[in-house]
C-alpha positions as CSV (number, residue, x, y, z in Angstrom):
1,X,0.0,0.0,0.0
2,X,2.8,2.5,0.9
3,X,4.0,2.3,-2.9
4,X,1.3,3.0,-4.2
5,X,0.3,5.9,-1.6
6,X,3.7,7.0,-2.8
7,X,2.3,7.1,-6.2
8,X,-0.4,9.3,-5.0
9,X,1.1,11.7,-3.9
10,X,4.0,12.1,-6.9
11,X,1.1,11.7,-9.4
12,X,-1.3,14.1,-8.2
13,X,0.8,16.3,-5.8
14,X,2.6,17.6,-9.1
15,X,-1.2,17.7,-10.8
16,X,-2.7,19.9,-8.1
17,X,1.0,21.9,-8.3
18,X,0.1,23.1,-11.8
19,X,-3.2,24.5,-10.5
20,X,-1.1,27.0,-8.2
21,X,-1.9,29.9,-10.5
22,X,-2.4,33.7,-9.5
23,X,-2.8,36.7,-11.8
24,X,0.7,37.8,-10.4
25,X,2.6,34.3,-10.9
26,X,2.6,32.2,-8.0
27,X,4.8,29.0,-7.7
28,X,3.9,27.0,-10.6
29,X,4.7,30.4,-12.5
30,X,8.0,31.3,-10.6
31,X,9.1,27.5,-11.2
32,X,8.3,28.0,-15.2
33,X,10.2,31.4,-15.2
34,X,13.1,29.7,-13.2
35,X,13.2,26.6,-15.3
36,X,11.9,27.7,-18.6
37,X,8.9,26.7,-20.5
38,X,9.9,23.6,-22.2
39,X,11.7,22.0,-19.2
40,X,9.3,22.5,-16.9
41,X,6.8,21.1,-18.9
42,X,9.8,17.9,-19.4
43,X,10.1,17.7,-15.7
44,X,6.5,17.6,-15.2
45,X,5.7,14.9,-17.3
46,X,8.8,13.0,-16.3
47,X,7.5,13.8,-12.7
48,X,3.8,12.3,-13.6
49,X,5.2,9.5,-15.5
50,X,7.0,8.5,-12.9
51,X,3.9,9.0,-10.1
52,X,1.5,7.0,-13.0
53,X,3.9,4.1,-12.5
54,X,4.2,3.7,-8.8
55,X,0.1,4.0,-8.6
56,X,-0.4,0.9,-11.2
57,X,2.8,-1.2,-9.4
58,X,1.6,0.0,-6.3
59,X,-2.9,-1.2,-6.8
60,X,-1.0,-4.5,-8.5
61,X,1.2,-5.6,-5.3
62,X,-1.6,-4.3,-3.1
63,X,-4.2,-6.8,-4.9
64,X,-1.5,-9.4,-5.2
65,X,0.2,-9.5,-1.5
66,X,-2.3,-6.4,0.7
67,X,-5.8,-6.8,-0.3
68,X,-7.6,-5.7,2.6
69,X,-11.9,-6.2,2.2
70,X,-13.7,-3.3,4.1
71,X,-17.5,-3.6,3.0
72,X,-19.3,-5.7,0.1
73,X,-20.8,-3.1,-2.7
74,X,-24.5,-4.2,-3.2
75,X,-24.8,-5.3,-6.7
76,X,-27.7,-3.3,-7.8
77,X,-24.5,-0.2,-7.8
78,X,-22.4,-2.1,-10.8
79,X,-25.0,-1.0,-13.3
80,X,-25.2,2.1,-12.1
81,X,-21.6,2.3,-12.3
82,X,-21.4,0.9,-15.9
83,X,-23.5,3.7,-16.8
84,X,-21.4,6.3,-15.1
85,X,-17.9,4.6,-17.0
86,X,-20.0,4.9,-20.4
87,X,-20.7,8.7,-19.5
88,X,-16.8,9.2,-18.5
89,X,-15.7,8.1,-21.8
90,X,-17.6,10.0,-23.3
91,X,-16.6,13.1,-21.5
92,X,-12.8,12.5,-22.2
93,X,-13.7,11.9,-26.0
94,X,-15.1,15.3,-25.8
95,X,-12.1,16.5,-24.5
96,X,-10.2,15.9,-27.8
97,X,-13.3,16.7,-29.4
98,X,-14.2,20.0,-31.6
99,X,-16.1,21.9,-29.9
100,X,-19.8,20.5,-29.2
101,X,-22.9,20.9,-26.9
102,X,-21.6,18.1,-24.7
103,X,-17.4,19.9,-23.9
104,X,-19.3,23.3,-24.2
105,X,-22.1,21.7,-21.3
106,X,-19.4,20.3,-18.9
107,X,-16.6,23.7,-19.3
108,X,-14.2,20.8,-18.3
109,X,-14.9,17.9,-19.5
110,X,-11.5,15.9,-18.7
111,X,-12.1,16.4,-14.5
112,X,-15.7,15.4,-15.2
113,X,-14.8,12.4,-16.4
114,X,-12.2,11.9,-14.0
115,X,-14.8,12.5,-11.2
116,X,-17.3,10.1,-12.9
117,X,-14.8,7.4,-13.1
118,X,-13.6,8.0,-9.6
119,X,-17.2,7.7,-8.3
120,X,-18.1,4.7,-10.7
121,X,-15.2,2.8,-8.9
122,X,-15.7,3.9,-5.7
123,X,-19.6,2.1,-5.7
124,X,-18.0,-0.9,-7.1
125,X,-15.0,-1.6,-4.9
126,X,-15.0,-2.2,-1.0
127,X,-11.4,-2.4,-0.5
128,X,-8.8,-0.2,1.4
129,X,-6.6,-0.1,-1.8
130,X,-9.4,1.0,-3.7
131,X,-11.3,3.1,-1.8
132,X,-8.0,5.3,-1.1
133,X,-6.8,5.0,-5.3
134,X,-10.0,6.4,-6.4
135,X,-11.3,8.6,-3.8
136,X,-7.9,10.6,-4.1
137,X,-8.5,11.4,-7.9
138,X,-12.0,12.1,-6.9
139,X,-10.8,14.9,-4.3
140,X,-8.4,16.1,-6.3
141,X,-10.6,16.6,-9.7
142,X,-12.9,18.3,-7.0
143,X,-9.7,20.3,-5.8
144,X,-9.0,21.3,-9.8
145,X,-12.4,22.2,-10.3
146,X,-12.6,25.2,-7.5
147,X,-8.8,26.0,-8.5
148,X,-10.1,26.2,-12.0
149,X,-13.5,28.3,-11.0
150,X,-11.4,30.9,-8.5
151,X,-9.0,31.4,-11.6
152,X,-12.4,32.5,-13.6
153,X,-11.6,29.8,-16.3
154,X,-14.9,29.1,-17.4
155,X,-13.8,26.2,-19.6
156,X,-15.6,25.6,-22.9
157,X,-17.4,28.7,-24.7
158,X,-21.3,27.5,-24.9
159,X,-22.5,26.6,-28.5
160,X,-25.7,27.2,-29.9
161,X,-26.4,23.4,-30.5
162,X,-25.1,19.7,-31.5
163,X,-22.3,19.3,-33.3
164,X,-19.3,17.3,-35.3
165,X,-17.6,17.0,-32.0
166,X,-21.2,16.0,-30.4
167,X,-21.1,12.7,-32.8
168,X,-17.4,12.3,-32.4
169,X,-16.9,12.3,-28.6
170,X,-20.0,9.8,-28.3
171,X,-18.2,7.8,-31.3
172,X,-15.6,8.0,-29.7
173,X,-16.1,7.5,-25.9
174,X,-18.6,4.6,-26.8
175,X,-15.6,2.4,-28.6
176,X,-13.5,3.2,-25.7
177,X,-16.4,2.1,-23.0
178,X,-16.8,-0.9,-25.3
179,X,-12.8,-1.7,-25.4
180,X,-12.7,-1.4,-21.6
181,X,-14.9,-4.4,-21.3
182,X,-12.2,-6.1,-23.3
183,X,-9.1,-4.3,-21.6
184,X,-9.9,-4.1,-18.4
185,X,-9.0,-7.6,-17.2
186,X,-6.0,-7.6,-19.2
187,X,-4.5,-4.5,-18.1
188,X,-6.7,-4.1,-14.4
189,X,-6.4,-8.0,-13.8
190,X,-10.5,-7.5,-13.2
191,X,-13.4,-8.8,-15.2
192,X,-15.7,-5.8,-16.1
193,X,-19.1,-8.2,-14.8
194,X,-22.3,-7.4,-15.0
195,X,-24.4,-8.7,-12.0
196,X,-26.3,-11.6,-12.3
């Protein structure tokens, strides 16, 4: 558990560093001038790399050697939650997208989706490991959010209706949802089930 608590707190301490932004500079702005643009940038993905890495070791050695049960999720939450991963992927599709009714409806359609499939997990899994993996991305999205809102970024500009990017990031965020179904034991080492 401590390696991947370790990951945590690389992964997203450098994430919620980058949302230390003032009018006047603050640190993440100080760091950029010190640095320069296209270091800082190297460092911080290097940085999240390396925090992404020590999360997934850290959940896989937890499951393998540290699994520790808390409660048992009824199973009338895993659709619920297969609902909420199918809306997710969809909201990072329309991340990438052009610019539709759905990015311009969520302003910030990356931590939505983030908090989605933070919540999704969190109905679905009663474990220690689990319960700390994904309610820390769920508190930090929330963190981003407010960072985001007191910084007056009011993400995506509204549009007047559907669009290109509509179709694409439900395209999109559909085939993704779909491959997870596939994936998700492969890479996770978890079958996505639906209850019986």
């Amino acid at each position: 558990m401590l390696l991947l608590l370790s990951g945590l707190v690389v992964f997203l301490g450098v994430h919620t560093f980058s949302t230390l932004r003032q009018p006047q500079g603050g640190p993440r702005a100080a760091l950029i001038l010190r640095l320069g643009d296209g270091p800082y940038k190297g460092l911080y993905s290097l940085v999240s790399a390396v925090g992404l890495v020590l999360i997934v070791w850290g959940f896989v050695r937890y499951r393998t050697i540290g699994y520790v049960p808390i409660w048992n999720p009824p199973s009338l939450l895993h659709p619920v939650a297969l609902v909420l991963m199918w809306i997710s992927f969809v909201a990072l599709a329309a991340t990438y997208s052009p610019l539709g009714k759905i990015k311009s409806t969520l302003r910030h359609p990356m931590l939505v989706s983030v908090k989605t499939w933070a919540l999704a997990h969190l109905m679905v899994n009663g474990d220690a490991g689990s319960l700390l993996l994904f309610a820390a991305f769920l508190a930090w999205a929330v963190w981003d959010r407010i960072a985001l809102k007191r910084r007056g970024d009011k993400g995506a500009p509204a549009v007047a209706g559907p669009t290109t990017g509509d179709a694409i990031a439900l395209v999109a965020g559909t085939i993704a949802y779909v491959a997870m179904w596939w994936l998700h034991p492969i890479v996770i080492g978890v079958p996505v089930n639906w209850p019986a």
